[in-house]
C-alpha positions as CSV (number, residue, x, y, z in Angstrom):
1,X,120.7,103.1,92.3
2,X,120.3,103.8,88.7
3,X,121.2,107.3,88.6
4,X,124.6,109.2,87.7
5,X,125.4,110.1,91.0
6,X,124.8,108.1,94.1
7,X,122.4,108.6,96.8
8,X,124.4,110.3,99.6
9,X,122.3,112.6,102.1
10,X,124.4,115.1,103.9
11,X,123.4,117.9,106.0
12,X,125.4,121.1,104.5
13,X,127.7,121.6,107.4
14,X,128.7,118.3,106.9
15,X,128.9,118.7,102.9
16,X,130.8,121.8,103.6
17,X,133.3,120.7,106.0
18,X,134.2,117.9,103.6
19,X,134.0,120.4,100.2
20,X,137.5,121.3,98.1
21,X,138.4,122.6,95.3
22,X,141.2,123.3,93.3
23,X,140.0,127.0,93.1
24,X,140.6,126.8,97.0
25,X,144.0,127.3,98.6
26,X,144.5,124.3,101.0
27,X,147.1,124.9,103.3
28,X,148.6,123.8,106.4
29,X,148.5,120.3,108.2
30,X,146.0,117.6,106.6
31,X,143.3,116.6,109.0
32,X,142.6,112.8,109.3
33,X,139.7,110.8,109.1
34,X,139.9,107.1,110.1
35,X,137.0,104.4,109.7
36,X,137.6,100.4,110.4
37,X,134.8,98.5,109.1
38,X,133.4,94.8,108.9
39,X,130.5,93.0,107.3
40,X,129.8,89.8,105.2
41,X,127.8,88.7,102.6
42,X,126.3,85.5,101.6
43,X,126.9,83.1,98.5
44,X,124.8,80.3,98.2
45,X,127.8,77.5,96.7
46,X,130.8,76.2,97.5
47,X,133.7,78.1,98.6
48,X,135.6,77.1,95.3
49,X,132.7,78.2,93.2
50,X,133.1,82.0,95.1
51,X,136.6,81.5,94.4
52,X,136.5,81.4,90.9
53,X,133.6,84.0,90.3
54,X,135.8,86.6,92.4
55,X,139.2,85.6,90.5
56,X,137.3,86.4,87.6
57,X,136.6,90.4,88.7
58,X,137.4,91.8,85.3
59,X,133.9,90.2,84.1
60,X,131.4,91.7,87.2
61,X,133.6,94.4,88.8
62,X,132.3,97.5,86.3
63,X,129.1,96.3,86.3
64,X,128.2,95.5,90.2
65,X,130.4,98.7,90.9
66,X,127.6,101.0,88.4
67,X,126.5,103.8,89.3
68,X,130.5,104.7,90.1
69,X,132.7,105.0,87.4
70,X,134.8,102.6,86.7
71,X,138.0,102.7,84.4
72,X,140.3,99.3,84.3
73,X,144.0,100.3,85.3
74,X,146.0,97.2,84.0
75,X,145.5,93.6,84.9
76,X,143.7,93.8,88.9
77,X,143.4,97.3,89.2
78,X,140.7,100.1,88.2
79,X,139.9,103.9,89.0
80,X,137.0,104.3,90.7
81,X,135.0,108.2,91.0
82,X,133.0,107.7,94.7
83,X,130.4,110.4,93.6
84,X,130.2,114.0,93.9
85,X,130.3,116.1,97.2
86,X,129.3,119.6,97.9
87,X,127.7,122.6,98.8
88,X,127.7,126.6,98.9
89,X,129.4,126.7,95.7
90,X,132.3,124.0,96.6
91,X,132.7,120.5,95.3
92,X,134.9,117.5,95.3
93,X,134.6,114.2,92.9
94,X,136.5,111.6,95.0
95,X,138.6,109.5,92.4
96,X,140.9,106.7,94.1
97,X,142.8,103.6,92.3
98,X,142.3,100.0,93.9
99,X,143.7,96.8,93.4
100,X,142.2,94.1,93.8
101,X,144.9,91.1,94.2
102,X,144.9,87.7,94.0
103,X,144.6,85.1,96.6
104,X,147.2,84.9,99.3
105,X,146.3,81.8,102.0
106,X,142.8,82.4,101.3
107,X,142.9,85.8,101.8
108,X,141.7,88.3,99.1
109,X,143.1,92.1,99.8
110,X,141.9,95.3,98.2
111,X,144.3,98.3,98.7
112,X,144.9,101.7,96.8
113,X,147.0,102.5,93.7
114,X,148.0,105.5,92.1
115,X,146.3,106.3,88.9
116,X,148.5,107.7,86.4
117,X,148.4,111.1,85.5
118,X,145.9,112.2,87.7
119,X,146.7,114.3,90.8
120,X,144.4,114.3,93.8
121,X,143.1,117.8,94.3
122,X,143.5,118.6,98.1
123,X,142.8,114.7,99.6
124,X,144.5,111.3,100.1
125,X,142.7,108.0,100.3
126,X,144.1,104.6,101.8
127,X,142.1,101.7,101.3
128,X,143.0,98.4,103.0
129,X,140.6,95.9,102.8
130,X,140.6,92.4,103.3
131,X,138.5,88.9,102.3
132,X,138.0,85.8,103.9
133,X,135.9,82.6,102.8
134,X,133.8,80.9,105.2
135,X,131.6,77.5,103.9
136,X,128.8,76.5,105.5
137,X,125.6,74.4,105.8
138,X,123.1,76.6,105.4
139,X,119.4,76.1,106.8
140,X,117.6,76.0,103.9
141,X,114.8,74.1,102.7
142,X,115.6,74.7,98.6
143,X,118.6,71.9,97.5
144,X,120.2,74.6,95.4
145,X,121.0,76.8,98.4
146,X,121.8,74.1,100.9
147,X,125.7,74.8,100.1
148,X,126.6,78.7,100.9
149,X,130.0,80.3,101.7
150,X,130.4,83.6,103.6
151,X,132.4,86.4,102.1
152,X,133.8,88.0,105.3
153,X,135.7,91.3,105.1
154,X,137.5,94.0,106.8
155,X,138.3,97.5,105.7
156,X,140.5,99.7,107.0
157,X,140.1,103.5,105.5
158,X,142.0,106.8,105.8
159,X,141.4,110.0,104.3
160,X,143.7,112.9,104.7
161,X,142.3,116.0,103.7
162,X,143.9,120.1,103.3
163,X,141.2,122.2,103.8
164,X,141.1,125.8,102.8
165,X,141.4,128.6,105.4
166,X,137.7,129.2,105.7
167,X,137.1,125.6,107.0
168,X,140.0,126.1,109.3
169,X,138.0,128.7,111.3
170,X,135.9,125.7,112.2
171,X,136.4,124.2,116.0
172,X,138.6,120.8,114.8
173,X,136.4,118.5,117.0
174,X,133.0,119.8,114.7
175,X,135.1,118.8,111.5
176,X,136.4,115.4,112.8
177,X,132.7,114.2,114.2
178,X,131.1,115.7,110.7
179,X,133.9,114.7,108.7
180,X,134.0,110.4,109.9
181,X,130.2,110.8,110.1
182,X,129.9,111.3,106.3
183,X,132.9,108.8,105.9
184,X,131.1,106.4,107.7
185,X,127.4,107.1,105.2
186,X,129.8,106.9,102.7
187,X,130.7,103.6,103.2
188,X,127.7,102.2,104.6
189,X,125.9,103.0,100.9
190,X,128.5,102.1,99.0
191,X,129.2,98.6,100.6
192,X,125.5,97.9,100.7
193,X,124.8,98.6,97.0
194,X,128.0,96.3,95.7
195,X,127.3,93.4,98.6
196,X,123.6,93.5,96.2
197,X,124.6,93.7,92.9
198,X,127.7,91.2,93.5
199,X,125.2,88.7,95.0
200,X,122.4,89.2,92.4
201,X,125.3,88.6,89.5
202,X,126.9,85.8,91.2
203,X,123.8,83.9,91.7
204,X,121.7,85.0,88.2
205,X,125.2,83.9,86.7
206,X,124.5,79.8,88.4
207,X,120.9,80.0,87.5
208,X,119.7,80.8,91.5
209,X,117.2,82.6,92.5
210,X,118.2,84.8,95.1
211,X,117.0,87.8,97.1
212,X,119.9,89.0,99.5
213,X,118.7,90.0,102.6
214,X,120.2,93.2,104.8
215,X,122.6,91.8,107.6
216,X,124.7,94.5,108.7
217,X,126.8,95.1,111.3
218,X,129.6,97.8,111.9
């Protein structure tokens, strides 16, 4: 969690597959990986309370989102780098642009922006994500987590990739399976590392003690 890179564990045809760099020619037709994804996380206050912490994202977002890099672009957006990918001498450092806007209805929605002056080397990213508020009751025996609102979200994710000509060689249905199986590691890590810093800072921020506990589902 604390190191410069994050955590991800790839076998190397997998790493391969999903390996560019500029010093490669990518040609031809991009190949498309798609991933829908949903999951929640817990807040133990009221749904205004979540409201205004997640308004605030300029003071958490950097942090929670450590070990990535994080560079603010303007008022709601920042430029994220994913982490570093490769193997057999090729690499990519996914960089992608997100904004996160305000409240429409209730609902939060992340979605991709361009960062200026950068150039993606060989890959697209579109990020669609969306956040709902729930408040509950929650069954708990400690007053100070008796109130507790469910962060509910959706993410939609395509990534469009031109490979080089030696990846092309590769039968497409090895790529695509390899491919949305590291897109789908990818996210799982990522989402499960910011659901647990976001928690710990929201709640160490109201004085709570709180340990989040792993509720996934995909």
């Amino acid at each position: 969690m604390l190191s410069n890179k994050p955590d991800y564990q790839c076998f190397d045809t997998t790493e391969a597959i999903l390996s560019v760099t500029s010093t490669q020619e990518a040609i031809g037709t991009p190949t498309r990986f798609y991933g829908h994804y949903s999951d929640h996380m817990e807040m133990y206050a009221t749904a205004g309370t979540v409201a205004e912490y997640l308004n605030n994202h300029a003071s958490w977002f950097s942090r929670c989102a450590d070990p990535m890099k994080v560079e603010p672009l303007g008022k709601n957006g920042y430029a994220l780098v994913i982490g570093r990918f490769g193997s057999f001498g090729y690499e990519v450092e996914p960089k992608i642009g997100l904004e996160l806007l305000p409240p429409e209805e209730g609902v939060y929605r992340i979605c991709t922006i361009p960062i200026p002056n950068y150039h993606a080397p060989g890959y697209h990213v579109d990020y669609r994500a969306a956040l709902r508020l729930e408040e509950n009751v929650a069954n708990n025996s400690s007053a100070s987590l008796r109130q507790m609102t469910q962060v509910k979200w959706d993410l939609d994710l395509t990534v469009h990739i031109h490979f080089p000509k030696f990846i092309q060689r590769i039968p497409k249905s090895l790529v695509l399976s390899t491919g949305e199986g590291l897109l789908n590691q990818v996210v799982r890590q990522v989402s499960r590392r910011l659901t647990r810093k976001v928690q710990e800072d929201f709640h160490n921020s109201l004085g709570i003690s709180f340990s989040p506990h792993s509720k996934k589902k995909h």
